[in-house]
FIVEX-248501 format. One record per residue (C-alpha): x, y, z; residue number from 1. Coordinates in Angstrom, 1 decimal, always signed. Example, Ala and Ser with C-alpha at 12.3 -4.5 7.8 and 13.67 -1.06 7.14 Angstrom:
% FIVEX-248501
        X        Y        Z   num
    +12.3     -4.5     +7.8     1
    +13.7     -1.1     +7.1     2
***
This chain:
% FIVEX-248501
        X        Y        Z   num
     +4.6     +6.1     +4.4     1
     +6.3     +3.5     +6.8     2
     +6.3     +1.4     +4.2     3
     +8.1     +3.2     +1.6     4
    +10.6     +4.3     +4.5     5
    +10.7     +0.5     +5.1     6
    +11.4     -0.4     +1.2     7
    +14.4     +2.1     +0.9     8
    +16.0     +1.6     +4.5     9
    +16.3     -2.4     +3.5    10
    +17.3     -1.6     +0.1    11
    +20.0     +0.9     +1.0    12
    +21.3     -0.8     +4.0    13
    +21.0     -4.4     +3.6    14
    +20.3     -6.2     +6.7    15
    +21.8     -9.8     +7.0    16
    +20.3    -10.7    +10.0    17
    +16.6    -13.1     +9.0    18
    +13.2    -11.6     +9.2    19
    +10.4    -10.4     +7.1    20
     +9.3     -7.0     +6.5    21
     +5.5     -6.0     +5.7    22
     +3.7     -2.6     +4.6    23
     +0.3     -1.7     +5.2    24
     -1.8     +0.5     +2.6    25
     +1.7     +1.8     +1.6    26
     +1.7     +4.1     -1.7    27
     +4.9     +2.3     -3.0    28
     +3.9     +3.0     -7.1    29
     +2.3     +6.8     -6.3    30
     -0.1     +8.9     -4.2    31
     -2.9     +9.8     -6.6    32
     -4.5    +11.9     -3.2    33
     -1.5    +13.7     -2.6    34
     -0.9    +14.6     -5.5    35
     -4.6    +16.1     -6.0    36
     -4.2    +17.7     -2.7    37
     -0.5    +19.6     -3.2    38
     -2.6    +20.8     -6.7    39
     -5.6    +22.0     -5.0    40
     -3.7    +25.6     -3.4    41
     -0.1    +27.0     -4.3    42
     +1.2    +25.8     -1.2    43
     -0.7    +22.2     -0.9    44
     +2.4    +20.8     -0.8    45
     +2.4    +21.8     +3.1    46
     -0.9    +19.8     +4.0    47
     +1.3    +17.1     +3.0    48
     +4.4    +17.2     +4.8    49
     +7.8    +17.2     +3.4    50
     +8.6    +13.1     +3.1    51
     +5.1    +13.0     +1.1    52
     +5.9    +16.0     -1.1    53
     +9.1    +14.5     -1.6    54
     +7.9    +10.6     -2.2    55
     +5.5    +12.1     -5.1    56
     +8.4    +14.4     -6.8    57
    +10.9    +11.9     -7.9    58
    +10.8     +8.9    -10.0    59
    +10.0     +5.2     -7.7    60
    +10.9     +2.4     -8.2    61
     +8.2     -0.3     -9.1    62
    +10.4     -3.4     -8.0    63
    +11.0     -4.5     -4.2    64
    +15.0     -5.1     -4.4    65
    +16.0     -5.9     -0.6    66
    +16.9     -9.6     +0.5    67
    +13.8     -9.8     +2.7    68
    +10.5    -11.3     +2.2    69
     +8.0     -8.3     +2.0    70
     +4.3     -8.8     +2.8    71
     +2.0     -5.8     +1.7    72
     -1.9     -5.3     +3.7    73
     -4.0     -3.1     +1.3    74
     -7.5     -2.1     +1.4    75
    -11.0     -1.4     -0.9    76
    -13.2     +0.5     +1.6    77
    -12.9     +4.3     -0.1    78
    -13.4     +6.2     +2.8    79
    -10.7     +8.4     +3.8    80
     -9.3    +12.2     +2.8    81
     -9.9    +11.1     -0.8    82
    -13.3    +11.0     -0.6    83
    -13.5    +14.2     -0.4    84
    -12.6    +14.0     -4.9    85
    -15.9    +12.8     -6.5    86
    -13.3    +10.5     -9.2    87
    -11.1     +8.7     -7.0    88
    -10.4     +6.1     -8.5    89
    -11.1     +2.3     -7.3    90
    -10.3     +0.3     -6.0    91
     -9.2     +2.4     -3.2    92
     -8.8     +2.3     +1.0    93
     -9.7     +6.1     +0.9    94
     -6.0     +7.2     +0.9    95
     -3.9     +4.9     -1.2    96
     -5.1     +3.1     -4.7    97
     -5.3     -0.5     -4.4    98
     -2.9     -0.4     -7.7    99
     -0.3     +2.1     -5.8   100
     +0.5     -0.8     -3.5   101
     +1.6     -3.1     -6.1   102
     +5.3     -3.8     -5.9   103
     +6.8     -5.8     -7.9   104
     +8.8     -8.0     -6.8   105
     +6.6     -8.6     -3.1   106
     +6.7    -11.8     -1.4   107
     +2.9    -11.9     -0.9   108
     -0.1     -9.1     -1.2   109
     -3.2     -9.6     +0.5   110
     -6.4     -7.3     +0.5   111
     -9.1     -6.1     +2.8   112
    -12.4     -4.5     +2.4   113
    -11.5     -2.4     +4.9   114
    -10.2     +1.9     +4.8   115
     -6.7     +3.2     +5.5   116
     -6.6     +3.2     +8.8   117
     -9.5     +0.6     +9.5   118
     -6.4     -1.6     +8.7   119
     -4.6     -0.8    +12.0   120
     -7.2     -2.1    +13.9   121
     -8.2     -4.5    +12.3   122
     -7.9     -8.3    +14.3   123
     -8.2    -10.0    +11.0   124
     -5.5     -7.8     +9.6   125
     -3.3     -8.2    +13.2   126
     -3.6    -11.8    +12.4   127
     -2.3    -11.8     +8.5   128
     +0.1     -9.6     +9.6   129
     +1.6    -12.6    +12.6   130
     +1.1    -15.3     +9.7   131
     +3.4    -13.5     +7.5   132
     +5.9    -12.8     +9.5   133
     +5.7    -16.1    +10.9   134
     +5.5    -18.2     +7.4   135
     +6.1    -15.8     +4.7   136
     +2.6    -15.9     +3.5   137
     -0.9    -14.9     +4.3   138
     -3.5    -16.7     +4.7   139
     -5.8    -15.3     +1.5   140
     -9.1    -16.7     +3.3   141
    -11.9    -16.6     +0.3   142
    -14.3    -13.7     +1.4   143
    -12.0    -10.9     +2.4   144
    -13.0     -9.2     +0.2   145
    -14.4     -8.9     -3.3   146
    -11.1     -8.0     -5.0   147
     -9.1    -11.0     -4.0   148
     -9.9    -12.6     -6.8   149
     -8.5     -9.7     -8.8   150
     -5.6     -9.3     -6.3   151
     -4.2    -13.0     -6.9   152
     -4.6    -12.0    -11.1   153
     -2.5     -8.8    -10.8   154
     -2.6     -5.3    -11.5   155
     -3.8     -6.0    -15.0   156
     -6.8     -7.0    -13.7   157
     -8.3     -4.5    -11.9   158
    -10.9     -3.3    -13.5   159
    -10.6     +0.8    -14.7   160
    -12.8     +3.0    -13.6   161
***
């Protein structure tokens, strides 16, 4: 959810000062999981948290509006709380939909065969995430993963489940 904090913070309050700003597995478009899990009791909505619960009530925004470039990390390895829905959709990191993460708008995307939180540790994340913020770009090597070529063609692409 830092990322969505991230989008509305730079939005809101415009920074003037230079730099680059980057999201990883953020759920910019939706939270298909959390909204499965807030339906799965009366009070689901408290497994989430309030900013979550909040984040999946109101309308978003599908358009990245700040000054800044904004780099966004996401991931195809579904293994994470979602899992635990026999039709989560794919792609997915196990959390967020590859799809949620699509802002438009976004300076660059890149994605990783890797989980939600695989991401955080990941070196060959770590390293994207220095190029970025040192160029503006990643690197989009060839074989991270087998949706890149789908990532570089757009949402549109991706194929339905």
């Amino acid at each position: 959810m830092g990322g969505i904090l991230t989008q509305h913070v730079f939005e809101e309050i415009p920074d003037p000062r230079p730099g680059r700003l980057i999201a990883v597995g953020s759920p910019f478009l939706d939270c298909w999981v959390a909204r499965r899990i807030s339906g799965l009791h009366a009070r689901g909505y408290t497994l989430l948290g309030r900013t979550v619960h909040d984040h999946i009530s109101r309308p978003r925004e599908t358009a990245w509006h700040g000054s800044r470039d904004f780099g966004v990390l996401a991931g195809t390895y579904p293994l994470g709380l979602g899992s635990i829905f026999p039709n989560l959709p794919r792609p997915s990191d196990g959390v967020v939909l590859w799809e949620e993460t699509r802002l438009h708008g976004l300076r660059d995307h890149i994605t990783f065969n890797l989980n939600h939180f695989g991401m955080l540790l990941s070196r060959r994340c770590w390293t994207e995430m220095a190029r970025f913020l040192a160029s503006g770009a990643f690197s989009h090597p060839k074989l991270v993963d087998s949706f890149s070529k789908v990532a570089a063609a757009g949402p549109a692409a991706v194929p339905s489940r």
